[in-house]
C-alpha positions in Angstrom: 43.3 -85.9 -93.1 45.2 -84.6 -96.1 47.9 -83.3 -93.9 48.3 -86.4 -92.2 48.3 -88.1 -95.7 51.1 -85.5 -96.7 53.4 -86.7 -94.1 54.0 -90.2 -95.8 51.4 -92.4 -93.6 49.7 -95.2 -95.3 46.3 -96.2 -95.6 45.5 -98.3 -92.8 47.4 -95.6 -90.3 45.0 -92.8 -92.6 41.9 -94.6 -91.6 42.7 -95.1 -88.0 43.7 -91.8 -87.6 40.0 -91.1 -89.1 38.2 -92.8 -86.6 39.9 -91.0 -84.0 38.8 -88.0 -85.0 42.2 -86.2 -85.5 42.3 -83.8 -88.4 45.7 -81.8 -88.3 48.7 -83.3 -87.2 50.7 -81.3 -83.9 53.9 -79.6 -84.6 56.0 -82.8 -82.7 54.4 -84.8 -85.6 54.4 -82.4 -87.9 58.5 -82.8 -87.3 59.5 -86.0 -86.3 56.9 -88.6 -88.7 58.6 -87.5 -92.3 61.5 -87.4 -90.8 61.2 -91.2 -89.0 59.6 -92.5 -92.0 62.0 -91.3 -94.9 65.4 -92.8 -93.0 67.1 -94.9 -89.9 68.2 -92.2 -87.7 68.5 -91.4 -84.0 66.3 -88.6 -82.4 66.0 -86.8 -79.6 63.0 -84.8 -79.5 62.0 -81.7 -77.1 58.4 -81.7 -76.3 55.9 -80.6 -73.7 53.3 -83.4 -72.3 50.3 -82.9 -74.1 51.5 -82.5 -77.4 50.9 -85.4 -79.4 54.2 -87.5 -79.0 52.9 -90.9 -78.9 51.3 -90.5 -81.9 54.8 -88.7 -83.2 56.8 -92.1 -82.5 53.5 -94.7 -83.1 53.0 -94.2 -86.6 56.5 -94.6 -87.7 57.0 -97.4 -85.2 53.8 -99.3 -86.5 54.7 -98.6 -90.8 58.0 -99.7 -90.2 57.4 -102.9 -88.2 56.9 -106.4 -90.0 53.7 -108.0 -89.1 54.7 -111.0 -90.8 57.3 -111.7 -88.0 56.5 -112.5 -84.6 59.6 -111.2 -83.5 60.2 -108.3 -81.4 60.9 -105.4 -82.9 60.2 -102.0 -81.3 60.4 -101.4 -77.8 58.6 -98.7 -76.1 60.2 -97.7 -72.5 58.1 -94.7 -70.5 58.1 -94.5 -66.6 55.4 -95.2 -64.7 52.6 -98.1 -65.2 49.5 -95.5 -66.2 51.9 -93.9 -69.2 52.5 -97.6 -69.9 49.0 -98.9 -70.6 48.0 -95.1 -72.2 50.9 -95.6 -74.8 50.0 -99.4 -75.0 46.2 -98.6 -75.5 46.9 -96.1 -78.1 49.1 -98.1 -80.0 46.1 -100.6 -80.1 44.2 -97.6 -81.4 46.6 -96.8 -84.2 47.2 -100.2 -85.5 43.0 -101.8 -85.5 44.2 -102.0 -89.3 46.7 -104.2 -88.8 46.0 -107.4 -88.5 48.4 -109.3 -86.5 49.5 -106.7 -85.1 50.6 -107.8 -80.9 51.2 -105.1 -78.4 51.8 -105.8 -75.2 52.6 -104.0 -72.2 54.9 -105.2 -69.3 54.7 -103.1 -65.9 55.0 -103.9 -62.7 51.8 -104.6 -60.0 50.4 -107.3 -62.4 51.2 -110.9 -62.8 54.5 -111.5 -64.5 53.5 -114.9 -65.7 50.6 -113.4 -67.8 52.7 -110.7 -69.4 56.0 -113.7 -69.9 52.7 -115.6 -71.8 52.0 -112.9 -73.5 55.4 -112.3 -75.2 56.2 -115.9 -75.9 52.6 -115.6 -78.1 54.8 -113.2 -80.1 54.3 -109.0 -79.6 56.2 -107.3 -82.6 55.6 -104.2 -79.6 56.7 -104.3 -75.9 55.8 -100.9 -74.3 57.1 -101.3 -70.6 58.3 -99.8 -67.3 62.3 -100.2 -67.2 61.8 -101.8 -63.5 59.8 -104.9 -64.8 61.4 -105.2 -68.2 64.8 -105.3 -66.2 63.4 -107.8 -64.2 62.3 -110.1 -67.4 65.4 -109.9 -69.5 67.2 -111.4 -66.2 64.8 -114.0 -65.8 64.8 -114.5 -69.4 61.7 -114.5 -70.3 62.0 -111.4 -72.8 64.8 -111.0 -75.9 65.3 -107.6 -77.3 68.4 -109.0 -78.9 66.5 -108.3 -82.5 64.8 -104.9 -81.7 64.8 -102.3 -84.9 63.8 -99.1 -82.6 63.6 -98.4 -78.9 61.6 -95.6 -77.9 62.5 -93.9 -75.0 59.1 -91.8 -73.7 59.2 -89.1 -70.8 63.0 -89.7 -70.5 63.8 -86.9 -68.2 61.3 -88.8 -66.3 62.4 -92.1 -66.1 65.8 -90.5 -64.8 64.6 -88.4 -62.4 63.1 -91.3 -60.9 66.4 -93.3 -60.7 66.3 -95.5 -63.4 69.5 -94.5 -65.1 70.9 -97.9 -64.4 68.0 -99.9 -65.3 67.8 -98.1 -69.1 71.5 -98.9 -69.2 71.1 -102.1 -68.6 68.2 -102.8 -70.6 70.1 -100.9 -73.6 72.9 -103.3 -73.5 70.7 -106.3 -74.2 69.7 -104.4 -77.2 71.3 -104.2 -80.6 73.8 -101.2 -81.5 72.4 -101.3 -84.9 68.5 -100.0 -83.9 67.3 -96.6 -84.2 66.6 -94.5 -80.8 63.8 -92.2 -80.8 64.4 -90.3 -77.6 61.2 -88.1 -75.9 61.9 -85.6 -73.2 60.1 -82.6 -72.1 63.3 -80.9 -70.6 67.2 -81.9 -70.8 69.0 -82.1 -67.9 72.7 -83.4 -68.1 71.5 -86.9 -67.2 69.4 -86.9 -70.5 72.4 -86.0 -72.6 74.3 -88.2 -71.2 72.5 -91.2 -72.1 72.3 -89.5 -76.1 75.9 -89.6 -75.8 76.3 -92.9 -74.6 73.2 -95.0 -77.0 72.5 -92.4 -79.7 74.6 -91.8 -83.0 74.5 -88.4 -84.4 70.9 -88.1 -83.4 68.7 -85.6 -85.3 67.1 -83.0 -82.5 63.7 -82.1 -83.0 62.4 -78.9 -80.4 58.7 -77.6 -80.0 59.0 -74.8 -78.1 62.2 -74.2 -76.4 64.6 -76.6 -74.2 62.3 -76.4 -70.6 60.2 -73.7 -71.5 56.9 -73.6 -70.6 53.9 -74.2 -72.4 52.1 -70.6 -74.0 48.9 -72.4 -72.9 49.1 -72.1 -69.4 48.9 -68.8 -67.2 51.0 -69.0 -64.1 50.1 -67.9 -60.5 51.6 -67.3 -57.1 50.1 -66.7 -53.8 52.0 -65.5 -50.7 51.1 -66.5 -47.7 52.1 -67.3 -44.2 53.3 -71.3 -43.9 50.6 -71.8 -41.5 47.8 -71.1 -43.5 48.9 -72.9 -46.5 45.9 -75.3 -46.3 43.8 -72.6 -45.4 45.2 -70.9 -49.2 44.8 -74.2 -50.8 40.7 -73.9 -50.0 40.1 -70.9 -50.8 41.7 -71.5 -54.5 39.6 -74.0 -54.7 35.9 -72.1 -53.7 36.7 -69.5 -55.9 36.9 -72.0 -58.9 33.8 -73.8 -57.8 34.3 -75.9 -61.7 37.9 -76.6 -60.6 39.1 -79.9 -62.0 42.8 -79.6 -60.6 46.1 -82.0 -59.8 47.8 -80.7 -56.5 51.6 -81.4 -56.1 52.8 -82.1 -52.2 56.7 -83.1 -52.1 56.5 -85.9 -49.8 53.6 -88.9 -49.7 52.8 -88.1 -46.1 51.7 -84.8 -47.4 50.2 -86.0 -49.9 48.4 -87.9 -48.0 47.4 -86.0 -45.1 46.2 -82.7 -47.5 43.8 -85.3 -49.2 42.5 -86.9 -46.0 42.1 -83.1 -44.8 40.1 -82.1 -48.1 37.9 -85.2 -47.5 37.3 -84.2 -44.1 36.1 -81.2 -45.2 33.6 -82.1 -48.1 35.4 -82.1 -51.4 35.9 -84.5 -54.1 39.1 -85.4 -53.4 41.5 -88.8 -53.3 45.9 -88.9 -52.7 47.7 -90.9 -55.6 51.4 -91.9 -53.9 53.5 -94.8 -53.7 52.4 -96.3 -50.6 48.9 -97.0 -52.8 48.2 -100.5 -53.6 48.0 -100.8 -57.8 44.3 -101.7 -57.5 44.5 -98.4 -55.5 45.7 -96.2 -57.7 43.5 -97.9 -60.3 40.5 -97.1 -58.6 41.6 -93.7 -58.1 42.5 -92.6 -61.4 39.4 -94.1 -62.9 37.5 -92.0 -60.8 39.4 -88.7 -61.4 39.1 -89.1 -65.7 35.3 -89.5 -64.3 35.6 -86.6 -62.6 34.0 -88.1 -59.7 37.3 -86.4 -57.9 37.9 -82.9 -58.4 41.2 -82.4 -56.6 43.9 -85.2 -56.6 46.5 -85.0 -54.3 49.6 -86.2 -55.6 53.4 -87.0 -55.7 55.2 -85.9 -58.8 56.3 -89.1 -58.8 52.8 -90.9 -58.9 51.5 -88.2 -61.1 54.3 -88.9 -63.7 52.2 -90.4 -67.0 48.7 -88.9 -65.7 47.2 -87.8 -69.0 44.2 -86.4 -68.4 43.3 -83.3 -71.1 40.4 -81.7 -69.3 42.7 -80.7 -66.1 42.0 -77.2 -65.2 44.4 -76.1 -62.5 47.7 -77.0 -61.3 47.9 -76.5 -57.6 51.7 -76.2 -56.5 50.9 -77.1 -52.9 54.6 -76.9 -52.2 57.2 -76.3 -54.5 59.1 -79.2 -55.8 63.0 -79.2 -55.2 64.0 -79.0 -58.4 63.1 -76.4 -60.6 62.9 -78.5 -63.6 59.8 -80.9 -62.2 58.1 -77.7 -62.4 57.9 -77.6 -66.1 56.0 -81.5 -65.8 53.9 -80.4 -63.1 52.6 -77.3 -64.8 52.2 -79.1 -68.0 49.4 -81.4 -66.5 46.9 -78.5 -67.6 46.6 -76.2 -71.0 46.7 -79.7 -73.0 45.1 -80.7 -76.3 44.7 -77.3 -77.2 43.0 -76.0 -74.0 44.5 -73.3 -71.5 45.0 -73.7 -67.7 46.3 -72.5 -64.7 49.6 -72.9 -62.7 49.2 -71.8 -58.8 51.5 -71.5 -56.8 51.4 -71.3 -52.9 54.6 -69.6 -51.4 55.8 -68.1 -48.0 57.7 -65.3 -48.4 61.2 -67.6 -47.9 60.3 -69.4 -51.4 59.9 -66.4 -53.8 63.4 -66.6 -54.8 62.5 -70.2 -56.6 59.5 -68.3 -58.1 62.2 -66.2 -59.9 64.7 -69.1 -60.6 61.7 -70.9 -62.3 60.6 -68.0 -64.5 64.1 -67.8 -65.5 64.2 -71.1 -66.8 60.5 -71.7 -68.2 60.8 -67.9 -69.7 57.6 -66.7 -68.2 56.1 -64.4 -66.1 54.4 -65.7 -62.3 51.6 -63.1 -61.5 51.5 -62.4 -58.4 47.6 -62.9 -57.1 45.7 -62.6 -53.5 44.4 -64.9 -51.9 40.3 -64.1 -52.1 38.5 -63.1 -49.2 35.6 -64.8 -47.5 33.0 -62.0 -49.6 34.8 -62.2 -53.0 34.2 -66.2 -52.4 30.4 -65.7 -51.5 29.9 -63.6 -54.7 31.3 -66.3 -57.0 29.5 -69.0 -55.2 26.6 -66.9 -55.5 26.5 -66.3 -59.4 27.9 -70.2 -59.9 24.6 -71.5 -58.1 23.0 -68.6 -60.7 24.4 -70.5 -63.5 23.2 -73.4 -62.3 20.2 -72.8 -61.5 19.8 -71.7 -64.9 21.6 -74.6 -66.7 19.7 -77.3 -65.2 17.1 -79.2 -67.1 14.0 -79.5 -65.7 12.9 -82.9 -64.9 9.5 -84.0 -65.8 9.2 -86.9 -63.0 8.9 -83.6 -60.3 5.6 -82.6 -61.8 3.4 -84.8 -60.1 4.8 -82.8 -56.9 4.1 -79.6 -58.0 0.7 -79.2 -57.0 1.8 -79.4 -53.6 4.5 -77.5 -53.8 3.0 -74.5 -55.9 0.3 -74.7 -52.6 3.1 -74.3 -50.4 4.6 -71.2 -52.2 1.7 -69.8 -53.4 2.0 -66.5 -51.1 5.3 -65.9 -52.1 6.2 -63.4 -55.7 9.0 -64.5 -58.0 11.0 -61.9 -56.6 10.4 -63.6 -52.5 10.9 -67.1 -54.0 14.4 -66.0 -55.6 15.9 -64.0 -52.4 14.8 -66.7 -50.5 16.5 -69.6 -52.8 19.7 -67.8 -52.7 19.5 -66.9 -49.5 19.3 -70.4 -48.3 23.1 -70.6 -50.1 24.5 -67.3 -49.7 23.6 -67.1 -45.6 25.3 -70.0 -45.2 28.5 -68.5 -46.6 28.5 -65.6 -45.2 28.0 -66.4 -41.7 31.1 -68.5 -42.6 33.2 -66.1 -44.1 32.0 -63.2 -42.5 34.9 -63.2 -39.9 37.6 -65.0 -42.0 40.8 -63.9 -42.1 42.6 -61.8 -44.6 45.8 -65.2 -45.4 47.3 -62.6 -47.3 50.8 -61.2 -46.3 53.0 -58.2 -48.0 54.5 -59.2 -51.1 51.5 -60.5 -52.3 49.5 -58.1 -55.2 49.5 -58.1 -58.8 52.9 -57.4 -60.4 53.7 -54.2 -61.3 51.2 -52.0 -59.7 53.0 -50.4 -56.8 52.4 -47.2 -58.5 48.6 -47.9 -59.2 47.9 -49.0 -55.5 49.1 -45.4 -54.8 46.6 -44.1 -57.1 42.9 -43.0 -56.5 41.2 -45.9 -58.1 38.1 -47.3 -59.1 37.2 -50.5 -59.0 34.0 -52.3 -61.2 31.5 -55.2 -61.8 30.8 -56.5 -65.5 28.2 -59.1 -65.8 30.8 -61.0 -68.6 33.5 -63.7 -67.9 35.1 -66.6 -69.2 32.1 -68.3 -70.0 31.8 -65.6 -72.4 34.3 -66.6 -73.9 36.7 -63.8 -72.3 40.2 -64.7 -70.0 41.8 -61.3 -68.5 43.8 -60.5 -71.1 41.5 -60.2 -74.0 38.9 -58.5 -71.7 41.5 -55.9 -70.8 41.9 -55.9 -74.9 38.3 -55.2 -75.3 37.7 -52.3 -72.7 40.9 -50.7 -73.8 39.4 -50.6 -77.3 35.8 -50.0 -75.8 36.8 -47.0 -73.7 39.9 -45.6 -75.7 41.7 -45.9 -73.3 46.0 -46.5 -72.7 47.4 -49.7 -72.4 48.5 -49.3 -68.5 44.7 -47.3 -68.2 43.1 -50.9 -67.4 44.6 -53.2 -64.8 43.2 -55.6 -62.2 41.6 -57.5 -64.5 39.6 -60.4 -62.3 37.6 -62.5 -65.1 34.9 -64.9 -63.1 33.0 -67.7 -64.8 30.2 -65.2 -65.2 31.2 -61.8 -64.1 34.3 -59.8 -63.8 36.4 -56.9 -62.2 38.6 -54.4 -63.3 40.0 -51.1 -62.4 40.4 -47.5 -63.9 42.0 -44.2 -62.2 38.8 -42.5 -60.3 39.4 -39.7 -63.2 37.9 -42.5 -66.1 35.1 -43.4 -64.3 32.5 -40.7 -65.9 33.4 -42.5 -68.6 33.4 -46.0 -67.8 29.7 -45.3 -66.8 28.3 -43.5 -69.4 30.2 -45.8 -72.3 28.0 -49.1 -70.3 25.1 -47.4 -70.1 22.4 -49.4 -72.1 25.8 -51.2 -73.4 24.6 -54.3 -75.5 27.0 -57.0 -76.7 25.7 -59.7 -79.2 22.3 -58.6 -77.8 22.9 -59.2 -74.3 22.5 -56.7 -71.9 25.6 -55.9 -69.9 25.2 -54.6 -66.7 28.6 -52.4 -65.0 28.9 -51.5 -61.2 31.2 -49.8 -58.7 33.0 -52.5 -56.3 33.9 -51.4 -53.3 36.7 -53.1 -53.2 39.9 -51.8 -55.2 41.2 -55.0 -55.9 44.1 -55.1 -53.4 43.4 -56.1 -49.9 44.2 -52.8 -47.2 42.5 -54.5 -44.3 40.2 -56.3 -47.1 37.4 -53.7 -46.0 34.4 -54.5 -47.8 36.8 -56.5 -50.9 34.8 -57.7 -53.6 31.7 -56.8 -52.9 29.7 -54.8 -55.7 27.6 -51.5 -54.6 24.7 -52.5 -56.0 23.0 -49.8 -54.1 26.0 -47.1 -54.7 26.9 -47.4 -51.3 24.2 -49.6 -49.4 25.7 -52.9 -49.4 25.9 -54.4 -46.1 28.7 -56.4 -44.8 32.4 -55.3 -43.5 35.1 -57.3 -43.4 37.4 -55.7 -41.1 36.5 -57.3 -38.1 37.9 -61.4 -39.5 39.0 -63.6 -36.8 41.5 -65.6 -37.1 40.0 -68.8 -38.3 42.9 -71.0 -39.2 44.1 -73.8 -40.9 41.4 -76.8 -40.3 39.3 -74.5 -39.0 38.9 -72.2 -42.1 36.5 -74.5 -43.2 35.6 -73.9 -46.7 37.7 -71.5 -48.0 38.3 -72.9 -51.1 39.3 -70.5 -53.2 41.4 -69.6 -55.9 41.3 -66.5 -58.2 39.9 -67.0 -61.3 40.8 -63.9 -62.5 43.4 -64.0 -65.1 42.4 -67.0 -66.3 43.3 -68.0 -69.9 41.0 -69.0 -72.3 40.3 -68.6 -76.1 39.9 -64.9 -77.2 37.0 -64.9 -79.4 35.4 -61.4 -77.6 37.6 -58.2 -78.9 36.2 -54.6 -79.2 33.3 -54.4 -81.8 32.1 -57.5 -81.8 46.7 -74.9 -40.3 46.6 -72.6 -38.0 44.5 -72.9 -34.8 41.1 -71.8 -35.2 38.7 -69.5 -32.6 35.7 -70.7 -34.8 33.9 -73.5 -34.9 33.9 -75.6 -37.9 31.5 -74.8 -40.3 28.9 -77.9 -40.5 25.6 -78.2 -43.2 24.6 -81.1 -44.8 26.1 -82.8 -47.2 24.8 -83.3 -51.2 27.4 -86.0 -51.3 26.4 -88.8 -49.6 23.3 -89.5 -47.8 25.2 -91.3 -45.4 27.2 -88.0 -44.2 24.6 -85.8 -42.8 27.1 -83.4 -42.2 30.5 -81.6 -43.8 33.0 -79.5 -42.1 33.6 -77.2 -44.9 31.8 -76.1 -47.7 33.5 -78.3 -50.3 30.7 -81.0 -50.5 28.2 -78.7 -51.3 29.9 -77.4 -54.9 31.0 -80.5 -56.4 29.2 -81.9 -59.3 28.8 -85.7 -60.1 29.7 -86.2 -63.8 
């Protein structure tokens, strides 16, 4: 609170900001609130989604207003109707101190009477979509003629979805005399443009650097054939059975048809486009923040103003045509402090963009694999693990357990357990036994051409990210652990409970004897030989650990080719490499031969069956 204090805000903003809970200011506040409190200046201001700009522009916006007048005097322009009501809503939040205080927002989808009687009432605020404030200046049911600032929020946004003209023509009913605070998470030429034209010597404020991406957010490509890009987008999601994930399709047919195909095949899932009604899209989006959806479909442009901060994934279905709606897309996730993940699904014609958009956000794309049907049982196998363990136990089932003890009674602890996970991890693997390997060449880690040629070995650890560890701080800490180089340690997988990772064949004596009767914190930790080396040659036995040295049962060269609707269930998505807070360190649709996969839904009573396995991992919030 002191360093809010420090930054000139007064009381009733102090005590506000209290309430909410926020404690340090972000560095877009940090920057722009001294300098829009202390003077009358222009800005344009560089800033990822996610970082705290409302807040950046509210506090001035709400010191500086008079409360006393009725008048209009800051306008608040962002695109889309959701980033509308958030800003609106937050402004609310910011101001409960303020008595008198009137913000109102105008968008379009609701009744333009009601918002033309709510600014005759007198809002010193307007926050509003340029479409319907266009429309209510003509009518005349809206003066801006006395405005003191005009905020213009997600401009790169706004232009990209063709409202250059209607912000021009808003602007000119405005007085030359304000101060504009312009917000943009890149700059094309259309954003400097309109600077030029509205702005006066604007002071430039940059977090980060112009269209670079955010440090919080690992990014992901997958190559695969065109034809089995659903197929990809399944898999990624089985292999991340928490996944809470936004999926970009280019065109609302897409869009739509990839959601009505998810649906189809048991997941959580809903499309958000412009063909959607607004109670529609409503309805969706309150069910996504409730995570009753798990994967929303989406255009960029209906996705523009989602701001959701718990989003895990973004899921680049297809890339979008111009480079620069990558930055917005990928800055869905890794918000409010948290990390995420960018995927990517290409066909071998679209690396180039991979390339042109690492260029321009100035980071790497790691190329991953797609998982195979046995790396997908395993995680689905420890997730249920976790689970199982996790859950509290209800005390209405005891009056059953008489009955069901009688039932079970022959049965040891150890029979009770194989057959509870067998009930689960049968299922799967008849599934996946004869999936296909949708990898194609050119897919792989970066950089290990040379290691692929190596004789490797490949190992389990019982440890992962909900230990706390992402791949690159448990490559850290067995580096440290095992003395080992820096290129020593590579395919680093990190699960939600276990990982993978790989040594030359010539550390393993080593590895071995370092884990045995290893103990971190107290715990236990357990380390196995995989059989698979972590790049798929055939996919021969990939991902499965040699529990038995040998023993394990199951080959994987003889997949079918299940294709695109068909490869019901492969949801999957490599969690390896996933970025998370590094507190552990050393010391311390193609045609398908197969029929669809059916079992019976958790989901809904009233759908006895699914024909993938997506209903069967999603959790109700």
């Amino acid at each position: 609170m002191t360093a809010f204090k420090a930054l000139g805000l007064e009381e009733h903003l102090l005590k506000a900001i209290a309430d909410m809970g926020f404690e340090t200011p972000s560095e877009i506040q940090a920057k722009a609130i001294p300098i829009l409190l202390e003077r009358e200046t222009d800005m344009v201001s560089l800033a990822q989604t996610g970082t705290g700009k409302t807040a950046a522009f509210g506090f001035p916006m709400l010191q500086k207003i008079d409360l006393k007048s009725r008048t209009t005097q800051g306008l608040i322009l962002s695109p889309t109707r959701e980033l509308c009501l958030q800003i609106t809503n937050e402004m609310i939040a910011y101001g409960k101190y303020m008595p008198g205080l009137n913000v109102t927002a105008i968008y379009g989808g609701a009744s333009i009477t009601d918002q033309a009687r709510q600014i005759k009432k007198g809002s010193q605020i307007i926050v509003a979509t340029p479409g319907r404030m266009k429309d209510m200046i003509g009518r005349g049911l809206v003066d801006i003629s006395k405005i003191e600032y005009c905020v213009l929020d997600e401009a790169d946004e706004m232009l990209n979805m063709g409202f250059y003209e209607d912000i021009t023509e808003i602007l000119s009913h405005s007085p030359k005399e304000k101060s504009t605070w312009l917000f943009s998470a890149t700059m094309p030429k259309e954003v400097s443009t309109i600077a030029k034209k509205f702005m006066r010597t604007p002071v430039e404020i940059t977090v980060g650097t112009k269209n670079v991406g955010s440090d919080q957010v690992s990014h992901e490509y997958y190559l695969v054939n065109a034809r089995d890009r659903y197929s990809a987008l399944k898999r990624l999601a089985d292999a991340n059975p928490e996944i809470f994930s936004v999926i970009f399709c280019r065109t609302k047919r897409d869009t739509q048809k990839v959601a009505e195909q998810l649906i189809e095949d048991g997941y959580n899932a809903a499309a958000l486009h412009g063909d959607l009604s607004q109670s529609q899209r409503d309805t969706v989006m309150k069910s996504f923040r409730a995570r009753q959806i798990q994967m929303l479909v989406a255009t960029d442009v209906a996705a523009r103003g989602i701001d959701v901060d718990d989003i895990t994934h973004v899921i680049n279905y297809q890339l979008p045509d111009e480079t620069e709606i990558y930055t917005h897309r990928s800055g869905r996730t890794g918000r409010a402090g948290k990390t995420g993940i960018s995927m990517v699904i290409v066909s071998k014609s679209e690396v180039r963009k991979i390339h042109t958009i690492e260029k321009m956000i100035q980071k790497k794309f790691i190329a991953k694999e797609i998982p195979s049907g046995m790396e997908i049982c395993e995680v689905q196998m420890f997730h249920l693990a976790n689970n199982i363990k996790d859950t509290a136990i209800n005390p209405e089932i005891n009056s059953y357990l008489p009955n069901i003890n009688e039932v079970l009674a022959d049965f040891s602890k150890e029979e009770l357990i194989q057959k509870v996970f067998s009930v689960e991890f049968t299922r799967f693997l008849n599934y996946y036994k004869n999936s296909k390997d949708l990898n194609i060449s050119g897919g792989g880690e970066r950089n290990f051409s040379e290691e692929d040629n190596k004789d490797s070995t490949r190992y389990f650890l019982n440890i992962g990210s909900k230990d706390d560890f992402d791949w690159m701080s448990l490559k850290d800490f067995l580096r440290d652990l095992l003395q080992l180089g820096k290129d020593d340690v590579y395919k680093v997988d990190v699960k939600d409970s276990f990982s993978f990772f790989n040594t030359d064949t010539t550390h393993q004596e080593v590895v071995m004897g370092i884990f045995q009767d290893f103990k971190l914190e107290g715990r236990q930790i357990n380390i196995e030989i995989s059989k698979d080396t972590g790049r798929s040659k055939g996919r021969s036995g990939g991902g499965g650990r040699d529990r038995d040295r040998g023993k394990r049962r199951g080959d994987r060269n003889d997949r079918g080719d299940r294709g695109d609707r068909g490869d019901r269930g492969d949801r999957g998505g490599d969690r390896g490499e996933r970025k998370g807070s590094f507190k552990k360190r050393s010391g311390a649709s193609s045609s398908s031969d197969k029929p669809a996969f059916k079992g019976k839904s958790r989901r809904s009573s009233e759908r006895p069956e699914t024909k993938g396995t997506g209903g069967r991992r999603r959790r109700k919030d």
